[in-house]
C-alpha positions as CSV (number, residue, x, y, z in Angstrom):
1,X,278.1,-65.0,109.5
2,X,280.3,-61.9,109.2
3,X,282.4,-60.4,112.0
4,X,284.2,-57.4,112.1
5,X,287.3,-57.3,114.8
6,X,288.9,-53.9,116.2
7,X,290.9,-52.6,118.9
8,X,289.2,-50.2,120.9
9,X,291.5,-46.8,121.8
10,X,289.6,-45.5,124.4
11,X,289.9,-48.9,126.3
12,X,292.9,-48.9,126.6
13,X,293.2,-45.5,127.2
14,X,291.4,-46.0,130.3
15,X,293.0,-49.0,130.9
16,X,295.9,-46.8,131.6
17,X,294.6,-44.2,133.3
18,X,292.8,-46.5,135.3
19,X,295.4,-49.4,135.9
20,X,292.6,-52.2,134.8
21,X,292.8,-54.7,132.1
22,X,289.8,-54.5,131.0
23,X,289.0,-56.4,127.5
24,X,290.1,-54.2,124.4
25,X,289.8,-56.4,121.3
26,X,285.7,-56.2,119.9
27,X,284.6,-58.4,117.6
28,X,281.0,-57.2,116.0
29,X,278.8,-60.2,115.0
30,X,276.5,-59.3,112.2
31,X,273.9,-61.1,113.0
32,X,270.2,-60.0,113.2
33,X,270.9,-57.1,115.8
34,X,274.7,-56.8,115.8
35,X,276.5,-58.3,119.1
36,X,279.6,-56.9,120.3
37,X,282.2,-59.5,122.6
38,X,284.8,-58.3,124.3
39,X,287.8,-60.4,124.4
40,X,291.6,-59.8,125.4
41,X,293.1,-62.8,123.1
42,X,291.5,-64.4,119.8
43,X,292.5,-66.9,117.3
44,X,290.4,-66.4,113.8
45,X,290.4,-70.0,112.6
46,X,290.2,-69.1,108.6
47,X,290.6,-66.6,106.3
48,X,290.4,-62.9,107.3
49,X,290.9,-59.5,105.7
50,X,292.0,-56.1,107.2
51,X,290.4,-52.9,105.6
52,X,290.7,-49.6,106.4
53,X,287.4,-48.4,107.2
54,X,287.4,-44.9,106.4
55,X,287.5,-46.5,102.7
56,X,284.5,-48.8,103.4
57,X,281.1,-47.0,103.6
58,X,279.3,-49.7,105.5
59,X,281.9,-51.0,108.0
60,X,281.6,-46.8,108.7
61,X,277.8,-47.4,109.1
62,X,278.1,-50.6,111.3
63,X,281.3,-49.8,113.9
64,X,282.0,-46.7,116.5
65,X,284.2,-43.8,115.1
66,X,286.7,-45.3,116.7
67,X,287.5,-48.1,114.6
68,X,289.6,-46.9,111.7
69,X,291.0,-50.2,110.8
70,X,288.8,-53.9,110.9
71,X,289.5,-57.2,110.5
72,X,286.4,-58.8,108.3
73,X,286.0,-62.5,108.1
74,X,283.6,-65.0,108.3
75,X,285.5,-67.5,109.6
76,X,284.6,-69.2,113.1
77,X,286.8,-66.7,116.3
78,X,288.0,-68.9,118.8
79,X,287.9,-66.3,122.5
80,X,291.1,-67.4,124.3
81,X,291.9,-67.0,128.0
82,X,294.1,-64.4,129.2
């Protein structure tokens, strides 16, 4: 299954502002209604690729404005603690 991973900007924007630590890393999972996960450390166990979506039509279609550069793979993501 395909997963796109990004760092969300206004996250930790208000992470700041707010003095939280809330999760910033997203992973997408493409599966038959796209599932966002929040995470704060990953490990991608397998190849990946990073694309700069403004290049990339679909990625565009599928992720927030917010997400100018992805991380596509279809390799397992291991969500770490802390």
């Amino acid at each position: 299954m395909r997963k796109y991973v990004f760092v969300s900007p206004p996250t930790i924007q208000a992470n700041r502002i707010n003095s939280k630590l809330d999760p910033v890393i997203c992973i997408v999972y493409m599966e038959e209604k796209p599932r966002l996960v929040m995470a704060h450390r990953i490990k991608i166990l397998g190849p990946s690729e990073v694309v700069y979506s403004g290049n990339h039509q679909t990625i565009q279609e599928i992720l927030p404005h917010t997400a100018s550069v992805v991380m596509v793979t279809e390799s397992e993501i291991e969500i770490m603690e802390g």
